[in-house]
C-alpha atoms as a printed R data frame, in Angstrom:
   type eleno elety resid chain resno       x      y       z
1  ATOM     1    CA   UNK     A     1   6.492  5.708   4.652
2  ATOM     2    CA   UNK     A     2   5.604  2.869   7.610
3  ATOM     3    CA   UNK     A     3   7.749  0.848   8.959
4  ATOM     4    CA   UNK     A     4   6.954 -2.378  10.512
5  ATOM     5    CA   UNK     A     5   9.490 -4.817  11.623
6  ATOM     6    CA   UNK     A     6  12.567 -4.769   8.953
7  ATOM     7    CA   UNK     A     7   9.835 -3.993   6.495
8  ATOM     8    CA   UNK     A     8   9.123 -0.247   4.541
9  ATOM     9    CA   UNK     A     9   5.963  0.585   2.693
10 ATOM    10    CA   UNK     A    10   5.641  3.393   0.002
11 ATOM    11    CA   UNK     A    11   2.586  5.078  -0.769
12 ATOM    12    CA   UNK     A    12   3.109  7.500  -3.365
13 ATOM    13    CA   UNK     A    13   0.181  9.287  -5.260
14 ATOM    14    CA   UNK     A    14   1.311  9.825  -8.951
15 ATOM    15    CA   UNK     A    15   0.760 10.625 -12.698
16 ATOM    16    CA   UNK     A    16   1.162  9.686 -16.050
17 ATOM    17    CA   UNK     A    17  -0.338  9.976 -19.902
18 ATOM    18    CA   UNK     A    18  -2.529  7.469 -18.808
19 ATOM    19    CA   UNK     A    19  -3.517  9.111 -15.773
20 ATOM    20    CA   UNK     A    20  -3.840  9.303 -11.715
21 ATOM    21    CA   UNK     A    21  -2.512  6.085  -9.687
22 ATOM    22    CA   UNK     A    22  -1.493  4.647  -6.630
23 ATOM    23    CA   UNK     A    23   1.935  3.029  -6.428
24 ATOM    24    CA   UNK     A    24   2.167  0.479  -3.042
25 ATOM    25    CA   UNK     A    25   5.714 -0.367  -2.396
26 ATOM    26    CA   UNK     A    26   7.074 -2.708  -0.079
27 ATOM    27    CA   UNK     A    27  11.156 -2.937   0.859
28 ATOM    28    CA   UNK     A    28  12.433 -5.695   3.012
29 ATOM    29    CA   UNK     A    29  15.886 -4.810   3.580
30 ATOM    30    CA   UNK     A    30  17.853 -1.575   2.142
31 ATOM    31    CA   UNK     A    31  19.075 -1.939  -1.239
32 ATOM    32    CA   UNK     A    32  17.090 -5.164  -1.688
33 ATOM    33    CA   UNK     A    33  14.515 -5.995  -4.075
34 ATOM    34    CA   UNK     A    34  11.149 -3.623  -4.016
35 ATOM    35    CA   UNK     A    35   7.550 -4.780  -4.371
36 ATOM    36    CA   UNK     A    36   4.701 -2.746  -5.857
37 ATOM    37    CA   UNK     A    37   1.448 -3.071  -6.827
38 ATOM    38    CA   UNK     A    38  -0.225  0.037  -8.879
39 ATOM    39    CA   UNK     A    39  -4.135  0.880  -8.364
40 ATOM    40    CA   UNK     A    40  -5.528  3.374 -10.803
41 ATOM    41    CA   UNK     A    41  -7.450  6.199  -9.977
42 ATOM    42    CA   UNK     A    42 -10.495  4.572 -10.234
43 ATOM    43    CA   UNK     A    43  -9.978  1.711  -7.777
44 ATOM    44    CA   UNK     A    44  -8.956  3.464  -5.402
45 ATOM    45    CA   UNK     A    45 -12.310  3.746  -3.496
46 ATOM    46    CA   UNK     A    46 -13.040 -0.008  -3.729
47 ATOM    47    CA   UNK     A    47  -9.289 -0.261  -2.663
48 ATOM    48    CA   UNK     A    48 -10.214  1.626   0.716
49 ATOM    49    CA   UNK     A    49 -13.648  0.126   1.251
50 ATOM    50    CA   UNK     A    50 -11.754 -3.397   0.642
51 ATOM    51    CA   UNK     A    51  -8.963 -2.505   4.075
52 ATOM    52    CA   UNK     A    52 -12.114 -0.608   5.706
53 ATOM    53    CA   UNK     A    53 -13.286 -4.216   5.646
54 ATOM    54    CA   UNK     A    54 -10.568 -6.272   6.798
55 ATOM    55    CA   UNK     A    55 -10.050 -3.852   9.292
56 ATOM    56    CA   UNK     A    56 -13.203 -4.061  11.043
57 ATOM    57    CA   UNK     A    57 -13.258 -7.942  10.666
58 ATOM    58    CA   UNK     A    58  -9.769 -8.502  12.417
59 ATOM    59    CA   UNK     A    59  -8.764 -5.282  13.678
60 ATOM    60    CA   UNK     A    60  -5.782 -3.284  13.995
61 ATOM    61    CA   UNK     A    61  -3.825 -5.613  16.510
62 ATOM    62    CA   UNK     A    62  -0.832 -7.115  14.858
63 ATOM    63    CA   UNK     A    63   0.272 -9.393  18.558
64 ATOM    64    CA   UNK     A    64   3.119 -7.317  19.468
């Protein structure tokens, strides 16, 4: 879990019939509503090279 202002992200590494994904979760406030996104197995390599990217183009500095 990360935690970044009143905002909680998930990453959670699970499986199915249909096989290996990644579930992204975002929480705003406890007990409020939950956001996720789920990126199968086989995106998860262009999923990295993708945040690799916009990493190096605007860095890790969030301004606070």
């Amino acid at each position: 879990m990360m935690i970044k202002d009143n905002r909680r992200y998930y990453l959670d590494l699970k499986e199915n019939a249909r096989g290996r994904f990644l579930r992204v979760s975002q929480t705003i406030t406890r007990g409020g509503p939950r956001s996720q996104i789920a990126i199968p197995a086989q995106g998860m390599i262009e999923f990295r090279d993708a945040l690799t990217d916009l990493l190096e183009e605007f860095g890790t500095n969030d301004g606070g």
